[in-house]
DRENZA-672254 format. One record per residue: residue number from 1; y, x, z of N, C-alpha, C in turn; residue in one letter. Coordinates in pm, 1 decimal. Atoms other than C-alpha are relative to their C-alpha. Last residue first. Layout:
NUM,Y,X,Z,Y,X,Z,Y,X,Z,a
...
% end
This chain:
233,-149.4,89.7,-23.2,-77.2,-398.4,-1054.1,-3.8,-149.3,-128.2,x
232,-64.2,-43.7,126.9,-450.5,-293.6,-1024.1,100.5,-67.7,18.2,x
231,-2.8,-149.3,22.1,-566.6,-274.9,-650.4,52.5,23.3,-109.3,x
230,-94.1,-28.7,99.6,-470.8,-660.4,-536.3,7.7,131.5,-53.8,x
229,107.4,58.6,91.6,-656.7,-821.8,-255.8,69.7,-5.8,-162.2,x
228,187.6,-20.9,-39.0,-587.2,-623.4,37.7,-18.1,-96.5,-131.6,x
227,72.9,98.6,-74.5,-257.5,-569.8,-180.2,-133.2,10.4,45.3,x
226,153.5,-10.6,-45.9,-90.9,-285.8,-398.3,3.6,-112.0,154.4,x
225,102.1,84.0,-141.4,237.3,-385.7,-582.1,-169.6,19.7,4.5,x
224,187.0,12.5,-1.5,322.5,-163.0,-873.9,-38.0,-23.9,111.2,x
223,14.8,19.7,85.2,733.3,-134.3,-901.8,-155.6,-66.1,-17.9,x
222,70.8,-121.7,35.0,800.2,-164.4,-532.1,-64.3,-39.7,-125.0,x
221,-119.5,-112.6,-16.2,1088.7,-404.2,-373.4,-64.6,118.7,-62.9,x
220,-86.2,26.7,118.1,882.3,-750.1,-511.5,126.9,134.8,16.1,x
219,81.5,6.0,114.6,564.5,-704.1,-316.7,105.7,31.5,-74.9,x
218,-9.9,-159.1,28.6,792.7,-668.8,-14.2,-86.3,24.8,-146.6,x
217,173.6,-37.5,-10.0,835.7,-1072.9,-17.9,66.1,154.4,-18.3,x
216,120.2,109.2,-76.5,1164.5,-1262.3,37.8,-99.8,96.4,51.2,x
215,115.9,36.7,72.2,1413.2,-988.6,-33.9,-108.7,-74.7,103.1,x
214,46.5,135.5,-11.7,1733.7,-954.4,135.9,-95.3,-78.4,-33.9,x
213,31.1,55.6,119.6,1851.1,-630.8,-6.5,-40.0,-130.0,1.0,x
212,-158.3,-41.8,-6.9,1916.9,-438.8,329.2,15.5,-71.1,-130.4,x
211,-113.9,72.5,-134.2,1589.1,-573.0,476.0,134.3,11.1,-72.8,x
210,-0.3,136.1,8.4,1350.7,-544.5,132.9,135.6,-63.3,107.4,x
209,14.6,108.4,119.0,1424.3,-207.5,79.8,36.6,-156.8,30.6,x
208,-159.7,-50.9,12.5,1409.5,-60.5,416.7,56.7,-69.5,-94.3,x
207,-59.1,97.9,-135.4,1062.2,-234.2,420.9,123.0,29.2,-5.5,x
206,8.0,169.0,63.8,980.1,-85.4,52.8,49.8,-40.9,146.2,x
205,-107.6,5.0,145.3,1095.6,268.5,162.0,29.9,-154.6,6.2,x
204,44.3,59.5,113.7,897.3,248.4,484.2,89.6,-8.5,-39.8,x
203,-110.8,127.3,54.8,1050.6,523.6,724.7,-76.3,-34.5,-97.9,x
202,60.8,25.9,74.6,769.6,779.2,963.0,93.6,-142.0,-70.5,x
201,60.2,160.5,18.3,888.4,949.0,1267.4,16.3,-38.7,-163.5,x
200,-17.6,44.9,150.5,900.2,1284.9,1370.7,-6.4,-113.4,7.3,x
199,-77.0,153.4,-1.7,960.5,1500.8,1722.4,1.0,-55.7,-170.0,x
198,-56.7,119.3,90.9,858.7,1824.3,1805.2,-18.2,-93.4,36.3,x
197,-29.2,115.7,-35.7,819.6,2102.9,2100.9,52.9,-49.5,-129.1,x
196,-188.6,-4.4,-63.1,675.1,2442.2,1943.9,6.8,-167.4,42.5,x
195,-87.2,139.5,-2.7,337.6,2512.3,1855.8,112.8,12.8,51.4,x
194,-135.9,15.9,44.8,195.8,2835.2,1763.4,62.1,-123.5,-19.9,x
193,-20.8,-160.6,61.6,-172.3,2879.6,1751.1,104.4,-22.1,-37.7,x
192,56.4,-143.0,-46.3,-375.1,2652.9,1965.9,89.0,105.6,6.6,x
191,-48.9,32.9,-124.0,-154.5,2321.9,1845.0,-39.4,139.7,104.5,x
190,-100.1,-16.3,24.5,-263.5,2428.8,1509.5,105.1,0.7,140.5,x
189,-1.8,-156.1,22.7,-623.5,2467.8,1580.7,191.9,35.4,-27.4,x
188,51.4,-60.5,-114.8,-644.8,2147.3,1739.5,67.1,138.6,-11.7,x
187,-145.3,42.7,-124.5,-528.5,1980.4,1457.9,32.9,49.4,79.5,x
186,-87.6,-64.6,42.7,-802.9,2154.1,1228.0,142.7,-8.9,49.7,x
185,-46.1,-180.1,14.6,-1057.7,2066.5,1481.8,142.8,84.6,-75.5,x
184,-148.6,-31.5,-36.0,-952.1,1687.9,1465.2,22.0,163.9,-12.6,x
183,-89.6,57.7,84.2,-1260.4,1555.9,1341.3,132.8,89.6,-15.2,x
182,-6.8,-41.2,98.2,-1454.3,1742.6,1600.3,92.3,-23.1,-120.8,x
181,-88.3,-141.8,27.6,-1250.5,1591.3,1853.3,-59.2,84.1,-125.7,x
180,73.0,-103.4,22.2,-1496.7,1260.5,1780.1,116.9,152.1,-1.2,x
179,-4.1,-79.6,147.2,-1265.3,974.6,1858.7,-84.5,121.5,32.2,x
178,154.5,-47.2,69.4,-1356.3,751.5,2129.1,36.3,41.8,-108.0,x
177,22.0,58.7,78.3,-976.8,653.4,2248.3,-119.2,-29.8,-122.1,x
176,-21.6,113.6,-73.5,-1025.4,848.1,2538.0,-3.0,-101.9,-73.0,x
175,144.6,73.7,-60.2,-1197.8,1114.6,2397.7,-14.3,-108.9,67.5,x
174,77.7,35.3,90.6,-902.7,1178.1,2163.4,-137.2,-101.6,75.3,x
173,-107.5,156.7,37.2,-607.4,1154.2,2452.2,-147.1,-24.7,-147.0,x
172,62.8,139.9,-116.1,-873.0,1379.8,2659.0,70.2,-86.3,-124.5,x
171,143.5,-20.3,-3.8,-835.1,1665.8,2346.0,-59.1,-163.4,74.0,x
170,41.1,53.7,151.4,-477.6,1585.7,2288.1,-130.2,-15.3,-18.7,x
169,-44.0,167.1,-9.1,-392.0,1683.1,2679.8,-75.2,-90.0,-122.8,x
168,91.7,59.2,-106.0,-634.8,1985.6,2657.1,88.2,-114.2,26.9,x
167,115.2,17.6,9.5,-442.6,2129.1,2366.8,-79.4,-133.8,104.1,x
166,113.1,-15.1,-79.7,-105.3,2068.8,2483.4,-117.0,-37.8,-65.1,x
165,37.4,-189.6,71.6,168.6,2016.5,2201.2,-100.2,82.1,102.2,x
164,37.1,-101.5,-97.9,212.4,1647.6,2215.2,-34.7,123.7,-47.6,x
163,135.2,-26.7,10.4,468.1,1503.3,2002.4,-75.2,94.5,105.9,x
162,38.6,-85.9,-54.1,733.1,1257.8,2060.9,-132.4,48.2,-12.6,x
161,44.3,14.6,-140.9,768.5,957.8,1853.2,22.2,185.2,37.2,x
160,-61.5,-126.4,-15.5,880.9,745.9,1530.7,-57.6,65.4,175.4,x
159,54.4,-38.7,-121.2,825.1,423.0,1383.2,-38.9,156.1,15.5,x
158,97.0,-171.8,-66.2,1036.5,324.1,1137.9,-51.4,17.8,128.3,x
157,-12.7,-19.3,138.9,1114.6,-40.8,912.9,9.8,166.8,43.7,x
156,-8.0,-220.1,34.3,986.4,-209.0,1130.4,50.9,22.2,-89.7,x
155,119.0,8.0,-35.4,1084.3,-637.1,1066.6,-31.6,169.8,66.9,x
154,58.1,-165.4,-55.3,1340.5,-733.1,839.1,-109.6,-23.5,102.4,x
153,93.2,-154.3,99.5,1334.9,-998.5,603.3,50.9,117.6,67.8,x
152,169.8,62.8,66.6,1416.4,-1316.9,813.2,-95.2,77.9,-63.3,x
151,-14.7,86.3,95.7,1715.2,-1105.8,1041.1,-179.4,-48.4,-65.5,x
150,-2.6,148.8,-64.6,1696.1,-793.8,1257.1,3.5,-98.4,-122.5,x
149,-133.6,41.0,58.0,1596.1,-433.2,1182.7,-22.2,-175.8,8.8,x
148,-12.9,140.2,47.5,1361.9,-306.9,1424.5,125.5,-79.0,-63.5,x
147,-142.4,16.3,23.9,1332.0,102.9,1500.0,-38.5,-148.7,-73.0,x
146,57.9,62.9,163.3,965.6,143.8,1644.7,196.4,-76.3,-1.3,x
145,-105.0,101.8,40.4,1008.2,412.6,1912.3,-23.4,-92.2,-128.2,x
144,-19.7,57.6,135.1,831.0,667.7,2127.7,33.1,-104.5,-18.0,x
143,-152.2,-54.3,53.6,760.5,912.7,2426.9,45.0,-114.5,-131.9,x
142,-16.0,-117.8,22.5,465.0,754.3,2594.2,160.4,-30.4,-55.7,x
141,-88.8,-17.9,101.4,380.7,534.4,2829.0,21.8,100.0,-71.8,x
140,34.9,93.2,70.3,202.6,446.2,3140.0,9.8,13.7,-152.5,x
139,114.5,-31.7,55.8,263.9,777.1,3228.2,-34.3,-90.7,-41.3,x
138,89.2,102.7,-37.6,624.8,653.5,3359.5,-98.0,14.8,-84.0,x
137,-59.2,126.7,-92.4,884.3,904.5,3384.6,-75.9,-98.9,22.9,x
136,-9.9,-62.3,-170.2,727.8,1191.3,3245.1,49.5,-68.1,84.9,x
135,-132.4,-31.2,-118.6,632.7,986.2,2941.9,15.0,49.9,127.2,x
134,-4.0,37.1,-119.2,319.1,1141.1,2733.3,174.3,-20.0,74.2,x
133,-29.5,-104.9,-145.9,388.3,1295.0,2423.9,-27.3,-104.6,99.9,x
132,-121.6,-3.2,-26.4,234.0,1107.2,2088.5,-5.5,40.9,171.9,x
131,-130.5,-121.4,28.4,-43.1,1312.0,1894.7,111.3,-85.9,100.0,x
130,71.0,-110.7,-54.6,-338.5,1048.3,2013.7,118.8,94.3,7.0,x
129,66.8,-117.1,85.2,-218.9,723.7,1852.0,17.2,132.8,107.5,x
128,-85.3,-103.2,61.6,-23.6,443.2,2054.5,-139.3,129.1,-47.7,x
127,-6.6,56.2,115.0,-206.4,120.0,2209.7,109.0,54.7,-86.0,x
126,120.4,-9.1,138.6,-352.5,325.8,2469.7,25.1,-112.5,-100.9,x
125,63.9,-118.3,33.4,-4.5,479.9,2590.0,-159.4,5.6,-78.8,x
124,93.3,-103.5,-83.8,208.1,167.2,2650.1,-89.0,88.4,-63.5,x
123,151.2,139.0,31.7,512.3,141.6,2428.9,-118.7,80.5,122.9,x
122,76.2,-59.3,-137.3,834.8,377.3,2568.2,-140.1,-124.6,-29.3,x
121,-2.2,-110.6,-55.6,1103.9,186.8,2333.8,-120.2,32.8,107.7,x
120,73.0,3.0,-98.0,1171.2,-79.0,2104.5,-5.9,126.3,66.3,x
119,116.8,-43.4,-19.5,1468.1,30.3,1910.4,-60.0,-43.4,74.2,x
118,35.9,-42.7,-136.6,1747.1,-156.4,1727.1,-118.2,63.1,36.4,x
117,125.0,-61.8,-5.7,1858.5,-258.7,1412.8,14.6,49.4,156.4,x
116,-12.3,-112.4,27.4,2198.5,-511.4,1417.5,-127.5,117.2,18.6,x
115,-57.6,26.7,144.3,2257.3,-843.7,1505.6,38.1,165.9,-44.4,x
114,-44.2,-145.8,34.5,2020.6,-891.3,1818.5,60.8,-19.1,-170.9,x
113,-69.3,-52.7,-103.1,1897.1,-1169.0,1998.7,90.8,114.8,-51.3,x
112,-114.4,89.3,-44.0,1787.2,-1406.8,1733.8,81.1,85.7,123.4,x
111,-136.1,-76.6,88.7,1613.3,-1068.5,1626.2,47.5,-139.4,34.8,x
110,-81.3,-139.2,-44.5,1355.8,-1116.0,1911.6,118.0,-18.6,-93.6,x
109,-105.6,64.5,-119.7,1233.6,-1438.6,1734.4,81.8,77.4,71.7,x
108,-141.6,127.5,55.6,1188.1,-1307.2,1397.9,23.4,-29.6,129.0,x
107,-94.5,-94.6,54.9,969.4,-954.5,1562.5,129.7,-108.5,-17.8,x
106,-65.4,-28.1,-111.1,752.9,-1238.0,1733.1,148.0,76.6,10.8,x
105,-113.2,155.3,-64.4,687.9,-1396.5,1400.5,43.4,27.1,132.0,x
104,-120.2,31.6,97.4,620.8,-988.8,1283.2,51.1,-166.7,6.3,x
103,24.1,-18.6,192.1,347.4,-932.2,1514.3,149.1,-80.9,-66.4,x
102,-103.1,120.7,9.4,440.9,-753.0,1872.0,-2.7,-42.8,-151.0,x
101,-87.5,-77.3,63.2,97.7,-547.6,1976.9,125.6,-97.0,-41.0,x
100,-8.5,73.9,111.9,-10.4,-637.1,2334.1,51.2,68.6,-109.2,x
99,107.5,-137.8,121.3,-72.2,-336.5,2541.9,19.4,-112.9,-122.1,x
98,2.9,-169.9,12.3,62.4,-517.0,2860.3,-63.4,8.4,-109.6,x
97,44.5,-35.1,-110.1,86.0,-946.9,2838.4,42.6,200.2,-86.1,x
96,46.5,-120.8,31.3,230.0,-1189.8,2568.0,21.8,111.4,153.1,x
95,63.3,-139.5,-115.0,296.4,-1473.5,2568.3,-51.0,91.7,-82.5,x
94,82.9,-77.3,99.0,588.6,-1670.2,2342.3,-136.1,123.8,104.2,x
93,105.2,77.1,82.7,799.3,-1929.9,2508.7,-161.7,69.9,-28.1,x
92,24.7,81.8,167.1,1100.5,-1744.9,2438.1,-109.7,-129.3,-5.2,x
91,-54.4,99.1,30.1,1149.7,-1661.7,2806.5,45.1,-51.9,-115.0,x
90,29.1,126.4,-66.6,828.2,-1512.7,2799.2,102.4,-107.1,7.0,x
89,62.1,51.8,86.1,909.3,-1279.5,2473.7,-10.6,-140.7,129.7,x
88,-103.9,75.3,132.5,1234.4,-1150.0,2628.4,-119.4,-101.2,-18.2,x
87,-87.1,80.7,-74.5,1005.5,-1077.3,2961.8,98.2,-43.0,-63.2,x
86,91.3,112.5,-35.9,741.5,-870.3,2709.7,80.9,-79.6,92.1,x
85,19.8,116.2,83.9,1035.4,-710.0,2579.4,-98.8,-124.5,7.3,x
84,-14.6,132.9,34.7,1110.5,-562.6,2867.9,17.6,-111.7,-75.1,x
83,8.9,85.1,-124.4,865.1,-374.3,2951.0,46.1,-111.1,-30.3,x
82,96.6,60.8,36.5,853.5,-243.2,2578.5,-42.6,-62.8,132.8,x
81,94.1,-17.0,-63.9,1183.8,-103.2,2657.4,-87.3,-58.4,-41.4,x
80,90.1,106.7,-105.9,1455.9,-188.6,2476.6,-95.4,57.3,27.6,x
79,120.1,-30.0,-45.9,1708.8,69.7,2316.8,-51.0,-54.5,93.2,x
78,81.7,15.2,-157.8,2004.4,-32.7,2152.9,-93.1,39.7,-29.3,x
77,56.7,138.7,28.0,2171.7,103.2,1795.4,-106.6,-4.9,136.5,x
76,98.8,5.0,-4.4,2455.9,378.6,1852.4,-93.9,-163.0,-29.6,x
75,82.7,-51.6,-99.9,2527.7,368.4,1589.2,62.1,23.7,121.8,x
74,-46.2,-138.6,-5.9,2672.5,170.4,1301.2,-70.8,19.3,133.9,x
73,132.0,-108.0,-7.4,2491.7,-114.1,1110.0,114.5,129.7,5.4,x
72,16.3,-2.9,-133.3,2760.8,-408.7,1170.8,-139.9,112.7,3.9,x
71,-106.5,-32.7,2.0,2886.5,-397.7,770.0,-40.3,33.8,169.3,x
70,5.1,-137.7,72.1,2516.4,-470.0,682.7,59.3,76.1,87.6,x
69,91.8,-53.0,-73.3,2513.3,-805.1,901.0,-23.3,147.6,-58.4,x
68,-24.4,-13.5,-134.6,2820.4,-899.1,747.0,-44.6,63.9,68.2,x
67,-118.3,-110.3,-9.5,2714.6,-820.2,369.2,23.9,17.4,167.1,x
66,-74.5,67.4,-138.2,2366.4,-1050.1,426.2,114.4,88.7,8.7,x
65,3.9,-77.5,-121.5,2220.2,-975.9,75.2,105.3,-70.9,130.2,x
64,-13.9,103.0,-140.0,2216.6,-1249.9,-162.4,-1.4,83.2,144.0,x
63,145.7,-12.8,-28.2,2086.0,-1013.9,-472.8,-27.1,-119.9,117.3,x
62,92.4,15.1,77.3,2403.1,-1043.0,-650.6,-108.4,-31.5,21.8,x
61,-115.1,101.7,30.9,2644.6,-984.5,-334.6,-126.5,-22.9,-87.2,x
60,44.2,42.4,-85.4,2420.1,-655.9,-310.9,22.9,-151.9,32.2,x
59,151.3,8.8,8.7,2464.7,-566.3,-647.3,-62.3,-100.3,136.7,x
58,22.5,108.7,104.8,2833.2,-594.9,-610.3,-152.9,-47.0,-48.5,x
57,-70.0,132.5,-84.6,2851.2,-373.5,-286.6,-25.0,-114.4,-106.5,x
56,101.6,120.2,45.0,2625.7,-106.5,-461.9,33.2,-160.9,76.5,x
55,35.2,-28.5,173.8,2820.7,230.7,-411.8,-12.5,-127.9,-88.6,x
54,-119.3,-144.4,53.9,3009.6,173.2,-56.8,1.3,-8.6,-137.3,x
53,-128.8,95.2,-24.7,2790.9,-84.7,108.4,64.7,43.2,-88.0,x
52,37.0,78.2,111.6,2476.7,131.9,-31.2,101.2,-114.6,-23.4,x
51,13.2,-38.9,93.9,2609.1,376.7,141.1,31.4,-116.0,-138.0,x
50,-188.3,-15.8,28.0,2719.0,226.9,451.0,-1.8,44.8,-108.3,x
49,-10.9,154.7,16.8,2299.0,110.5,443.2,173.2,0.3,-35.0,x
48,58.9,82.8,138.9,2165.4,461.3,361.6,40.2,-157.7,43.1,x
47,-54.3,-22.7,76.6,2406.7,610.7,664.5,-53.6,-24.0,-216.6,x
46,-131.8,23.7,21.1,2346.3,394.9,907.9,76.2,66.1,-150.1,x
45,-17.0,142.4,-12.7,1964.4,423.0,881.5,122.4,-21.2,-73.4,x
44,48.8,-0.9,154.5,1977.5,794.4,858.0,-3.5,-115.9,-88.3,x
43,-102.9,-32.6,65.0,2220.3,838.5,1176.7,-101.2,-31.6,-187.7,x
42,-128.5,91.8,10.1,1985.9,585.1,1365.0,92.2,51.8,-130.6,x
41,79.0,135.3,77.7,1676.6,804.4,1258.5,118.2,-130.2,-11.6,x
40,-7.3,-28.9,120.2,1906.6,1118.6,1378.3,-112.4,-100.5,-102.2,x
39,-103.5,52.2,126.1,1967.5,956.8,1675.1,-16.3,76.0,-126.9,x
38,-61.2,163.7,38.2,1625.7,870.3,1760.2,123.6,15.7,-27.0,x
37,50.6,55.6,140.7,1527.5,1203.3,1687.2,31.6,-121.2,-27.1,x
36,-39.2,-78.2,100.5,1732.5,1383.4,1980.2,-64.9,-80.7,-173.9,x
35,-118.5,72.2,-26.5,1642.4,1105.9,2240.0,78.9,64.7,-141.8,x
34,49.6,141.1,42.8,1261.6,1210.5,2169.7,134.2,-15.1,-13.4,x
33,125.7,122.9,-84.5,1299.8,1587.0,2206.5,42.1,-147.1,-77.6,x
32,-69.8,83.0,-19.3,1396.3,1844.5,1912.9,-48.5,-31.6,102.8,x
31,-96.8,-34.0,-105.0,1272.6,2238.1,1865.3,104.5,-109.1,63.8,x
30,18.9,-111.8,-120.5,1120.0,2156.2,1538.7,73.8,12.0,113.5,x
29,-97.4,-123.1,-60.1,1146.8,1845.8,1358.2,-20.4,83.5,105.1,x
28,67.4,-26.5,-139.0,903.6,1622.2,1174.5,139.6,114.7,15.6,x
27,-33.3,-156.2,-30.5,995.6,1407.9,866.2,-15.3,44.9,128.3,x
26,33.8,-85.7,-123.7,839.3,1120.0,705.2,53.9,119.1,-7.7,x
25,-147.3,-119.2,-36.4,973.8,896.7,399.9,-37.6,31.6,124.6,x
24,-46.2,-71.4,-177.3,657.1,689.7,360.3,101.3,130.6,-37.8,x
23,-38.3,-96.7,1.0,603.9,456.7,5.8,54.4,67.9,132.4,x
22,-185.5,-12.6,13.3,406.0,228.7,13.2,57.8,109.9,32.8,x
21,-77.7,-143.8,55.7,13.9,128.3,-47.5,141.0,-47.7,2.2,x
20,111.3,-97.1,-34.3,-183.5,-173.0,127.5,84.6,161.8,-44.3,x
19,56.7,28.9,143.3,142.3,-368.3,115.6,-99.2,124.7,39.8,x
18,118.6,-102.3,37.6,254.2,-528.8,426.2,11.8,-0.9,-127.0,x
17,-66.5,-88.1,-88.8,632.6,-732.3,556.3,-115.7,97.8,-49.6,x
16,-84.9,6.8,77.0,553.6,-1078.9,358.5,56.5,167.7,-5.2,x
15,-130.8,50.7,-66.6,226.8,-1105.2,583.1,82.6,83.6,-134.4,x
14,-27.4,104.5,111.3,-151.9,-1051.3,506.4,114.9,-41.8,41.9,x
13,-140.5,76.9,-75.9,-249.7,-776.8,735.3,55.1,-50.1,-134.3,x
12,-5.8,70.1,81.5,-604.3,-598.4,686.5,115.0,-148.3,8.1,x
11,-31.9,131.4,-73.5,-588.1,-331.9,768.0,28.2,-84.5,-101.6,x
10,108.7,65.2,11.9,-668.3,46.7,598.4,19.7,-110.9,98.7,x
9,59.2,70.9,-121.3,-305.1,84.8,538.6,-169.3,-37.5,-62.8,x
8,31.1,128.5,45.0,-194.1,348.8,230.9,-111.6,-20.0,141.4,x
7,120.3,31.4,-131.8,47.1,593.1,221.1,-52.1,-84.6,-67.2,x
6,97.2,88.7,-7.7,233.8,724.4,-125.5,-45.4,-19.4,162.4,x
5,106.0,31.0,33.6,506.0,1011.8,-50.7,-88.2,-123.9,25.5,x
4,12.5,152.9,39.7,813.0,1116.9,47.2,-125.4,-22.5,-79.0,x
3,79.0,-1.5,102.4,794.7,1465.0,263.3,21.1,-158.7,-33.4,x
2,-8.5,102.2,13.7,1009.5,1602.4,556.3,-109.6,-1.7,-151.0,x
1,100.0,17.1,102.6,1028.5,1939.8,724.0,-13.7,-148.9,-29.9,x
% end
């Protein structure tokens, strides 16, 4: 099941990489686990960037795109830990402790390491949303991934996870993060009444956009730029 459609961030993040509204390519899959979705987020990657190699090579050339760094987008694409990225970031220089989140000048320094998208991996558990699975390997953690494309204009460009399908897990994971379960009843009720083991994650158009295209600003990959300080185009 998949859907393309409008989002829009309530935050307030002023960087080259946000736009209050953009476009989300999300899809959820039945009967997958976590290892199973990350390659088919790799294979989706690889295959809208060999594409665009393929169709739009002269465009891209045109635009200043990075051809090289394109031509090196095949799979598999690593998987870091969120352990140890905090021990990349120290010998950068750069602190950062447990639960931190990683902001987009941390994202640029990381990609001096890497020439090709990659995944963070296994983030800790209360600085992740309620629906994602618990790791059985280290509870600290859950099941999930923020796919990072490398270079000056990339940044996320999907974040993706394991879902829980236990009532009474989803219930604590609400009350833990002080959310009102009421809220959620209709969530609840779905997870009640016929769940199965999934797996989805969530692709910005415009970020995809801007990385494989080379674009300064994301403002400039979506016809009608929305901003925290910008509602009419």
């Amino acid at each position: 099941m998949y859907c393309i459609a409008p989002s829009f961030r309530s935050e307030r993040s002023r960087t080259r990489h946000h736009l209050a509204e953009y476009w989300h390519a999300e899809a959820e899959e039945a009967w997958i686990d976590h290892e199973q979705s990350l390659k088919i987020q790799e294979g989706l990657i690889t295959h809208i960037v060999q594409t665009c190699l393929k169709k739009r090579r002269h465009e891209l050339h045109e635009l200043g795109a990075d051809i090289k760094m394109l031509e090196k987008v095949k799979p598999p694409f690593k998987k870091v830990p969120y352990r140890k990225i905090i021990g990349l970031m120290k010998k950068k220089g750069v602190k950062m402790k447990w639960g931190d989140d990683i902001t987009d000048l941390q994202l640029r320094k990381l990609s001096e390491d890497f020439d090709r998208p990659y995944f963070i991996t296994d983030w800790p558990k209360g600085s992740k949303p309620f629906y994602m699975l618990e790791n059985p390997k280290d509870p600290k953690t859950v099941l999930n991934a923020d796919c990072i494309a490398p270079g000056e204009n990339g940044g996320e460009i999907i974040g993706g996870s394991a879902r829980e399908t236990d009532p009474k897990k989803i219930l604590a994971n609400l009350k833990s993060e002080g959310t009102d379960p009421k809220n959620y009843g209709w969530y609840m009720d779905l997870r009640r009444f016929g769940s199965v083991p999934h797996a989805g994650y969530g692709l910005g158009v415009e970020r995809l956009t801007q990385w494989i295209c080379n674009v300064d600003h994301i403002r400039d990959c979506i016809a009608f730029p929305r901003t925290i300080n910008r509602v009419y185009p």
